[in-house]
C-alpha positions as CSV (number, residue, x, y, z in Angstrom):
1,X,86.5,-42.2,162.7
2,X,87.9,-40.6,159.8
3,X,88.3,-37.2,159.9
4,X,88.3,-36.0,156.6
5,X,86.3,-33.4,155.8
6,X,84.5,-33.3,159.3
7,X,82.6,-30.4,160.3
8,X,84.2,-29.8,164.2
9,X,83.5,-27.0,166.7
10,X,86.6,-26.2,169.2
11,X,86.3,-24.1,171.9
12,X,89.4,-22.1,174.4
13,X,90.9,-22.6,170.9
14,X,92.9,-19.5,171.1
15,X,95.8,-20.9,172.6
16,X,97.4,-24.2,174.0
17,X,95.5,-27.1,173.5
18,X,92.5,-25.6,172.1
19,X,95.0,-23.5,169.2
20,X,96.6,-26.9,168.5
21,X,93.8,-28.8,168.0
22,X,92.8,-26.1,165.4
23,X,95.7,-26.6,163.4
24,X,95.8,-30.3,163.9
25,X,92.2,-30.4,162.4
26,X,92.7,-28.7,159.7
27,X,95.7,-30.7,158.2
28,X,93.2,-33.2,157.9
29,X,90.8,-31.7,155.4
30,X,88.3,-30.7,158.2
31,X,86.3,-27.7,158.5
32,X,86.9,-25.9,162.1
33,X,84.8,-23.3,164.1
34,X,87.0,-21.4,166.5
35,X,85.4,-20.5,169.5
36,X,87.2,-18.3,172.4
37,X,86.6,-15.0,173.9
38,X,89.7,-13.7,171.8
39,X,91.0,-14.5,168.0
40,X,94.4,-15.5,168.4
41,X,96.2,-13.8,165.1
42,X,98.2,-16.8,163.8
43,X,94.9,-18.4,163.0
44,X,93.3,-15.8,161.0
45,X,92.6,-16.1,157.2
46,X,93.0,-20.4,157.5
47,X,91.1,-21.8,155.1
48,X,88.6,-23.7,156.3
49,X,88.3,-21.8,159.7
50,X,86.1,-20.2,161.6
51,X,86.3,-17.9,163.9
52,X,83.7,-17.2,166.7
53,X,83.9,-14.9,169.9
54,X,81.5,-16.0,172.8
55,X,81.2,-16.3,176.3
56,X,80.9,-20.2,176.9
57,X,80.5,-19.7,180.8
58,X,76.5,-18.8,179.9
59,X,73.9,-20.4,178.0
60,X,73.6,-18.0,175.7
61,X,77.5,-17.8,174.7
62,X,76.6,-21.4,173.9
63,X,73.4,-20.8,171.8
64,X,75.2,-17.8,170.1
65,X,78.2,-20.8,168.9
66,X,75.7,-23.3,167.5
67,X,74.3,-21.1,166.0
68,X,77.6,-20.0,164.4
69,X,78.3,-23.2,163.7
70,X,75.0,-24.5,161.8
71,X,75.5,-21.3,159.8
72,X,79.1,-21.4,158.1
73,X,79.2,-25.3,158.8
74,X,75.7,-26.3,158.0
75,X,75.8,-29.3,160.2
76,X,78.5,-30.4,163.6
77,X,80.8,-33.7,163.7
78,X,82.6,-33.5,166.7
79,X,82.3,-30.8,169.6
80,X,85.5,-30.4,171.3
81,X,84.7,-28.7,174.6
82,X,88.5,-27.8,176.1
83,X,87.7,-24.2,177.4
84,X,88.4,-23.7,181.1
85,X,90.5,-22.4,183.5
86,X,91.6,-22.8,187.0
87,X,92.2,-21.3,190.1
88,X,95.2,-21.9,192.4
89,X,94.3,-20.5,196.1
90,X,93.6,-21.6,199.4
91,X,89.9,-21.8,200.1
92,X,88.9,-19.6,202.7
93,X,85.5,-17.9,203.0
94,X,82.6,-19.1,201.6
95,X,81.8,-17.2,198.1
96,X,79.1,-18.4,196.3
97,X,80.1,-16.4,193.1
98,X,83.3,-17.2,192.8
99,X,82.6,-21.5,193.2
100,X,79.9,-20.6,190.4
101,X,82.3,-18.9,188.0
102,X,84.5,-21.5,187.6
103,X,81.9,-24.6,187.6
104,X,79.7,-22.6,185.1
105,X,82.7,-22.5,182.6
106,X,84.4,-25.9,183.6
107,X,81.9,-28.3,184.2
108,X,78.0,-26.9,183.7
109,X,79.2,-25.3,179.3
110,X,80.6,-29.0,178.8
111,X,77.4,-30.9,180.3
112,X,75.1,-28.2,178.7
113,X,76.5,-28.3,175.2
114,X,76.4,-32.2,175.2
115,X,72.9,-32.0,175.4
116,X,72.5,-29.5,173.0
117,X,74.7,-32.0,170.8
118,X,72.4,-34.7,171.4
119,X,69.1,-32.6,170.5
120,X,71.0,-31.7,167.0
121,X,72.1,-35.0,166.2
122,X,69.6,-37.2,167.5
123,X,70.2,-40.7,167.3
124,X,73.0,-40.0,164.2
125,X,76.6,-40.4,165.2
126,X,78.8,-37.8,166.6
127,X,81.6,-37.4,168.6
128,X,81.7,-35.3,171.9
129,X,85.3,-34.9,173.6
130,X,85.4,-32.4,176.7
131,X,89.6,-31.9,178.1
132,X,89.1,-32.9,181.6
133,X,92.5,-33.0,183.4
134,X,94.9,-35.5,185.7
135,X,93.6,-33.7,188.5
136,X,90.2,-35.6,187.9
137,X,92.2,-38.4,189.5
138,X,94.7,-36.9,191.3
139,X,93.4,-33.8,192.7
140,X,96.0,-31.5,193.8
141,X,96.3,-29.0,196.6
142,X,96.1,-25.5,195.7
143,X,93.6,-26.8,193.2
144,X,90.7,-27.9,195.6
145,X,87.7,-26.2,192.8
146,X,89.9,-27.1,189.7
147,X,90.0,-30.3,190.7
148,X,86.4,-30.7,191.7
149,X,85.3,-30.1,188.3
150,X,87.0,-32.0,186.2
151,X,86.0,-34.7,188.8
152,X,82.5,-33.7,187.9
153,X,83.0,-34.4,184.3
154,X,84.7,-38.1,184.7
155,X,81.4,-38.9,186.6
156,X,79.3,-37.7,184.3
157,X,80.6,-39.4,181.2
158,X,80.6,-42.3,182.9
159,X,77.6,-42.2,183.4
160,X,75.6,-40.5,180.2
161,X,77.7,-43.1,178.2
162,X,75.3,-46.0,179.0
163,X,72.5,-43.1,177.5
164,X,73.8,-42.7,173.8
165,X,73.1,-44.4,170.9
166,X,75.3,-46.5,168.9
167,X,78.0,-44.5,167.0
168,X,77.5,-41.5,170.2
169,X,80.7,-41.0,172.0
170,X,81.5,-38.9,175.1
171,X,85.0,-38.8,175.1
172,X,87.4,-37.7,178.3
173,X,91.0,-36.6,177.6
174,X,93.1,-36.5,180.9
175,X,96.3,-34.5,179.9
176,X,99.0,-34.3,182.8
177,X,100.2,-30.5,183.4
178,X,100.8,-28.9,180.2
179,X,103.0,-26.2,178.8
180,X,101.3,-23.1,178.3
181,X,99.7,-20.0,180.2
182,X,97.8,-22.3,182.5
183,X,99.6,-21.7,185.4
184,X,100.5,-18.7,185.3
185,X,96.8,-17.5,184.7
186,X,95.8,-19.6,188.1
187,X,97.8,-17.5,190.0
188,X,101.3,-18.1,188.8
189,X,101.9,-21.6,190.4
190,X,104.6,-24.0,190.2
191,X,104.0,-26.0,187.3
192,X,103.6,-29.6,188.5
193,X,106.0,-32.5,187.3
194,X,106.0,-34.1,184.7
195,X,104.8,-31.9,181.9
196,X,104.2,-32.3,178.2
197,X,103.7,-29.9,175.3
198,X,100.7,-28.5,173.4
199,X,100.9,-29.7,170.8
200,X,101.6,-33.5,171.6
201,X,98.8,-33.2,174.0
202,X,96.7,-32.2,171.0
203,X,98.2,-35.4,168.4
204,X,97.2,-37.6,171.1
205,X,93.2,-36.0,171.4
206,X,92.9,-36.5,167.5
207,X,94.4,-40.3,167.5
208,X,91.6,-40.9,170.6
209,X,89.4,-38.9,168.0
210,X,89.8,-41.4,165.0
211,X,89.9,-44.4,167.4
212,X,86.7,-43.6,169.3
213,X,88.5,-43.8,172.6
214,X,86.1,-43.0,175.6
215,X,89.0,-41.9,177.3
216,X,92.1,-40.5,176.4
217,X,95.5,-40.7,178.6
218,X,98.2,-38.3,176.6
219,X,100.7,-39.1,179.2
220,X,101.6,-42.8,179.0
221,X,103.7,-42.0,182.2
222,X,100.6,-40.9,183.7
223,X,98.0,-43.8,182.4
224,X,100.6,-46.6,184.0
225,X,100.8,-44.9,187.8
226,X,96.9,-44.4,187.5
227,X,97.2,-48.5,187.0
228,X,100.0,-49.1,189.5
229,X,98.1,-46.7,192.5
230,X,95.3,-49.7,192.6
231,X,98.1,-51.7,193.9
232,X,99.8,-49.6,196.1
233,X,97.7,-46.1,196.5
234,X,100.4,-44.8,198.7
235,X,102.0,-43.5,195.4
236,X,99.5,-40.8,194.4
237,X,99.1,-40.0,198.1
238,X,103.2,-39.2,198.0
239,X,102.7,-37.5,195.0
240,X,100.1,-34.8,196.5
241,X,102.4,-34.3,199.7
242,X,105.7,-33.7,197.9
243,X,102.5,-30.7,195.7
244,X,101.6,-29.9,199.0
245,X,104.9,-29.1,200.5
246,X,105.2,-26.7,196.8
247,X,101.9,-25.0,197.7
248,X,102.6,-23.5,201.4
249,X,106.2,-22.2,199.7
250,X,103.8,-20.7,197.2
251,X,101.6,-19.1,199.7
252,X,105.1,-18.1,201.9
253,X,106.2,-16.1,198.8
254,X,102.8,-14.5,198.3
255,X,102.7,-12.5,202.0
């Protein structure tokens, strides 16, 4: 896909990810709508942008930004759904209310939007990419609901692919842990190795953008042990005990 001049919607795009992809868009001639809860300042007065404060964890903070959208942008391209966020706890009683609020942002806003995608564009072309996470693949302890989620969202696309048209793309990005407030808004938790920045996190979305990848692996590092854990799956397994060992320190130092 080229990207010139495309018409884009990007939401949680106040910061991290989201706020590089923003600026990554519009380097290439396209027209951007903004959505997050707040307007991060750097972006305001862009030409080109967009800016759009809703609440994407209910249907209508999702009606309210296509609406937005069809308005200033007259018709949508590509819907980038990156908003989420995560906790990082041990599970302990059973709250209805607090499973909902993360799976209503995280995993029912991306599924929900995709459809109101397909009911705008029809049988035209578009692309639809939603930021899943590593943790779709290699859950995490600490991370038990995050994890669930994004595990939700790899199962679904691969799925609702085999329902699109021809030119329709669902796409899955799969970042390893990045650098930004993430972890510290879960609960301040140890930041998992290996890590990568923002901003290269975002070049590698847009390249899986213009190449129509279904799904998108910014960590080479991370795509190759995904291939070599077929072979031997003790590797992940390791992997989640060495996190494991990192979460009871973390809930040590929280008493």
């Amino acid at each position: 896909m080229n990207l010139e001049s495309k018409n884009i919607v990007v939401t949680g795009a106040s910061s991290g990810i989201g706020l590089e992809l923003v600026k990554g868009f519009l380097s290439k001639g396209c027209k951007v709508v903004a959505a997050s809860r707040n307007i991060n300042k750097d972006l305001l007065g862009l030409e080109g942008l967009y800016h759009c404060q809703c609440d994407l964890s209910t249907p209508e903070g999702i009606e309210k930004l296509f609406e937005y959208a069809l308005q200033k942008l007259g018709s949508i391209d590509i819907f980038v759904a990156n908003a989420g966020f995560a906790y990082y706890e041990k599970l302990a009683e059973a709250d209805w209310d607090h499973i909902s609020s993360i799976f209503n942002l995280n995993y029912k806003s991306v599924i929900y939007s995709a459809q109101k995608m397909k009911q705008l564009k029809g049988s035209e072309p578009f692309n639809f990419v939603t930021t899943s996470s590593g943790m779709a693949i290699l859950p995490l302890p600490g991370y038990a609901l995050y994890s669930s989620t994004k595990a939700a969202l790899k199962g679904f696309a691969e799925a609702y692919r085999w329902e699109l048209d021809n030119g329709q793309y669902f796409q899955v990005v799969y970042p390893i842990a990045t650098k930004t407030e993430f972890f510290k808004n879960a609960g301040g938790s140890p930041m998992p190795w290996p890590s990568q920045e923002a901003q290269i996190v975002a070049k590698s979305i847009i390249k899986g953008i213009e190449k129509n990848r279904n799904s998108i692996y910014p960590s080479k590092l991370f795509y190759s042990l995904t291939l070599l854990n077929r072979v031997f799956p003790f590797i992940f397994k390791l992997y989640a005990y060495m996190e494991f060992k990192k979460f009871k320190q973390w809930l040590t130092n929280k008493k």
